[in-house]
Structure formats: C-alpha cells, structure tokens
N, C-alpha and C positions, 0 to 999 in steps of 0.2 A: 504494500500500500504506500501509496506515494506520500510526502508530506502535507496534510490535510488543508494548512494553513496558505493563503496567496504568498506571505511572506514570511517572519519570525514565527518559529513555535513555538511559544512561552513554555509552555512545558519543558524544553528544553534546557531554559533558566535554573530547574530545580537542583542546586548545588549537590548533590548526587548524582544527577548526569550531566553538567556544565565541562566537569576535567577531561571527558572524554569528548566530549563534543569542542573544546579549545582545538586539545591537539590533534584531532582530526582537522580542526575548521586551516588550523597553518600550516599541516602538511599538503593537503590538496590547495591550496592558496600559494605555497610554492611553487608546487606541478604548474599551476596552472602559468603563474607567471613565468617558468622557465621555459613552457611553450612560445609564450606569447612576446618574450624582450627582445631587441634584437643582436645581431651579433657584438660581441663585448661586452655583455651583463650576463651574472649569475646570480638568483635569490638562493642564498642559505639559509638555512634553519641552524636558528642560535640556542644557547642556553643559558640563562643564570638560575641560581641556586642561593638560597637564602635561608635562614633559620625563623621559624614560627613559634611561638608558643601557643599550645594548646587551646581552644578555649575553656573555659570554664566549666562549662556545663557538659565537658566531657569526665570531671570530675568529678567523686561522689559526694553528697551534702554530709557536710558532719557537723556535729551540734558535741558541748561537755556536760557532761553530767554527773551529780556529786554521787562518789561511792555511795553505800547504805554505808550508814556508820552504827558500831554495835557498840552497849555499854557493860562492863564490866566493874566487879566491883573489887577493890585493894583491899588488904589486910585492915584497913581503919573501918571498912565498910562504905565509905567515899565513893560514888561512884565518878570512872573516867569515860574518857573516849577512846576506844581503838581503832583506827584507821588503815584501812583496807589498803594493799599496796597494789599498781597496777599488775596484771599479768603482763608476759613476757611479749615485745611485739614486734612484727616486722616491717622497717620504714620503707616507704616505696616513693620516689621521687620521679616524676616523668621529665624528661630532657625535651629540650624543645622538639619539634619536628623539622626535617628536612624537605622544603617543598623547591622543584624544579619547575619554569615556565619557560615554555618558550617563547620564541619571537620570530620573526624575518627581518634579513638583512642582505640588502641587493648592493653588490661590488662590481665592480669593473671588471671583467672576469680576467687581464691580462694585469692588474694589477691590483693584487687581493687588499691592500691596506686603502685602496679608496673606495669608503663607505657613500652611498650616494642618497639610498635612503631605508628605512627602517618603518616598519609594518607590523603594530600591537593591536591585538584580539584584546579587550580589557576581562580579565578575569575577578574574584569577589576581593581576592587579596592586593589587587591594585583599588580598589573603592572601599576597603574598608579599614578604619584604622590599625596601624599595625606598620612592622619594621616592611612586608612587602611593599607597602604602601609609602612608606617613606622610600624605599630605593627605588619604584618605578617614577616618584617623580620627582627625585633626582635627576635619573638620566632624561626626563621629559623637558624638566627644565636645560638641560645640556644641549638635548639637541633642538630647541626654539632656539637658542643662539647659536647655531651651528650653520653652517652651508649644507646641512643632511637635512629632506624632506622628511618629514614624520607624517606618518596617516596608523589615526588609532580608530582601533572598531569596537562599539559598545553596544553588547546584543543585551544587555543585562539593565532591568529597570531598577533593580535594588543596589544600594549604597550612595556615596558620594558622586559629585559630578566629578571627572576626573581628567576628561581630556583637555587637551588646551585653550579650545574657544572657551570663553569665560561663559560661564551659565546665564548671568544677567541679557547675554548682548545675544540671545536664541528667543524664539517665541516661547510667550510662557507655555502654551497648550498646544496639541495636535500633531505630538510625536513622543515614539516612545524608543525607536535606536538611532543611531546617530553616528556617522560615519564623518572625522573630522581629520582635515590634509592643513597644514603647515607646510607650506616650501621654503626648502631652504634659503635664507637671506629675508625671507621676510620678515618683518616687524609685528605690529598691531594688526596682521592679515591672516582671514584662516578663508577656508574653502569647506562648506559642511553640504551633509546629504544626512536628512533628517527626515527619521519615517515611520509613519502611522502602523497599533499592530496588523490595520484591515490592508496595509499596503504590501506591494513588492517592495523587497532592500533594494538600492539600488545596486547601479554599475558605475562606481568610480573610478578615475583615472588617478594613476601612479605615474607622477611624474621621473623624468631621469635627468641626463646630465646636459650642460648644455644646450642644443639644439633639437636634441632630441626626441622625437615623438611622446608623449605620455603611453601610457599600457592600460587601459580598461581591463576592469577588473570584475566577474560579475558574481557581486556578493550572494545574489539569492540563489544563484548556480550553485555556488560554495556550501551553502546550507542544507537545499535540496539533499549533495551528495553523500552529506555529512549523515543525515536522516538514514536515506538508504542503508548504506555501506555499514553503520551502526549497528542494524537493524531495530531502531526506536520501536515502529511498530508492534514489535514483541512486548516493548518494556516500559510503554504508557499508554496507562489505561484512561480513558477520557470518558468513561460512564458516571459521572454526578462527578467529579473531583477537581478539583481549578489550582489552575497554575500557582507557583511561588516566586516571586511575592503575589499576592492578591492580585487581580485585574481592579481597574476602575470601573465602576457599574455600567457604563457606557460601553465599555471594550467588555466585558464580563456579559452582555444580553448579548451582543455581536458575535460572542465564540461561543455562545450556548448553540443560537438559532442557525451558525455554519456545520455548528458537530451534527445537528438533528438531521439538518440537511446535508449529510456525507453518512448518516445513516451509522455513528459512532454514539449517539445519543438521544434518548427516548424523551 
C-alpha cells in the first residue's frame, strides 16, 4: 500500500519510527543526488556522534521512606529506639547514551576538502533541548557564515523552531514542514518551501558552486520511498489512533475523512 497521505505522514513523526525513517530519508537523498549532480560533485553521507543523557522518565520513581522503628526496653526499664539498618544494595548508575546522526555533504569530487554545501533532515535531538541541540546549532551557526549552502529539512511539528529562517519573519499559520536553503555568502536571506499536512513536500533546489546549475531535489519522492522500502504499512495502524504530536482539529477532521476514504478507517 502506497503512502496514504498526498504529502507528510504524520504518523511517521512518532519518535519510535522517526530514526528509521531519518536514515533512510538521507540515504536515498544521497542516491538521488549522486544521480542527479553533475560531473565534479559527490554527496557523502557524514556522521557525528555525541553523548545524550537519558531522559528521565526512562528512570524509575523513587520516593524514602522511614524504617519501622521498634522499641525496646534497657535494664532501667527506659524505653529506646532501635533502628533498622538498611539491607545490602546494589548501585546502578546509567552512563549517558551514544547517539549517531547523520547528514549530507556535497564536495567537489576532485577535490575532497571543498565543502560546497550541507543537507540536514532535522531530527527530535536537534529541537529539543539538550547537548545535541547545542552542537547542531553550533555548526548551523558556522555554516550561515560560511560560503557553504545549508538546506535543512523539518518533517517534525514537535519541538523548537530550529532552522535558520527566524520563526517571527514565516507566516504564522498554514504550514506544518518547512524546507529552508541559506546560500552560501548570504546574509539576512533564506529561500523556504513551506507546507501544509493536506499538501505535496515540495521539490527544492540545491544549489552548487559557482555557475552552476542548482539540483532539484524531490522531497515527496524521498518520503514516498522511505514509506515503501520500510514497509510502514505493516507497522501503522490508523484505525481510531492519531498521530504524535496531536494534529490540530482542522488537520485532525482532514486525516480522519482521507483514512475513511482510502478505506483505512470506519
């Protein structure tokens, strides 16, 4: 079954199947661009690697509670207190977590050290506060003052706003992913593609070096294959159960009355 959705499948979003659907979304996002660049580009797939701390609520609740205290009485007849010593225990401390993300990175393919531009899928630990979120916009801010093109893609409605166009200077309503380009050398300039969940993603262009042609890039393709090749339709069930984060009541009657009519809900 194909992806039900004209565009985004929210369902998608649910941070138990997000990590799979990232690193699928920038392997075939490579492919695609390595088809499509021309002679003397190559897009890589990069890594970094950073330490998480757990959340919390992966921990158990613990509360203290006084021994029972018993009383005893001494040779005067006096009574004391005897206190209960604890049993023996064993400490269990979790270490942070290790999480790898990827990214894309198109070079010059005869000369590997020039970067031309840089291609971020935004995941939950780039929007949510935390050490990921401090080094993805580190290098976010690095490469706005760079001569490297940045284009970040944000399929996710929960968290921070995160990519570079400043959230103030976007419409406040009437989109829910947002596909935003920086070129290199520019200042106060972004280039965005902003889109409804009843819409198609679009097709944006990746700029390169020079004079040369940009690369159309077509996002809803990208997701489409992602869907497929997953096999989602095995592992969301869309009988009465709604996406995470919530829809908005507007988009939430919109994906009711598409599921009934694709014959996925009664």
């Amino acid at each position: 079954m194909p992806n039900p959705f004209p565009g985004m499948n929210p369902f998608l979003e649910e941070p138990a199947v997000w990590p799979s659907v990232h690193s699928r979304l920038i392997t075939y996002a490579a492919d695609a661009l390595n088809q499509e660049l021309p002679a003397g580009y190559v897009a890589n797939v990069e890594e970094r690697v950073f330490l998480v701390e757990l959340p919390t609520s992966r921990y158990p609740d613990t509360s203290v509670a006084r021994n029972p205290r018993s009383q005893t009485r001494n040779g005067n007849g006096i009574s004391s207190v005897a206190i209960a010593e604890a049993d023996p225990a064993v400490e269990i401390e979790f270490p942070p977590e290790e999480f790898r993300e990827t990214f894309i990175e198109i070079h010059l393919a005869r000369n590997p050290g020039t970067l031309v531009a840089v291609l971020e899928v935004l995941s939950p630990t780039n929007k949510n506060p935390g050490q990921g979120r401090d080094i993805y916009l580190e290098k976010q801010n690095e490469l706005l003052q760079s001569k490297t093109h940045l284009i970040e893609i944000d399929l996710l409605r929960a968290g921070e706003h995160t990519v570079g166009v400043p959230r103030e200077r976007l419409d406040e309503n009437g989109w829910d992913y947002l596909v935003c380009l920086h070129k290199g050398g520019w200042r106060n300039k972004y280039r965005v593609w902003a889109t409804a969940l009843s819409k198609r993603l679009p097709r944006f262009a990746v700029p390169l070096a020079g004079d040369d042609r940009d690369v159309p890039v077509d996002l809803q393709a990208l997701v489409d294959q992602c869907y497929d090749a997953g096999r989602f339709p095995d592992r969301i069930d869309y009988r009465g159960t709604c996406p995470s984060p919530p829809l908005s009541k507007q988009n939430a009657k919109w994906m009711a009355d598409l599921l009934r009519k694709k014959k996925l809900r009664k």
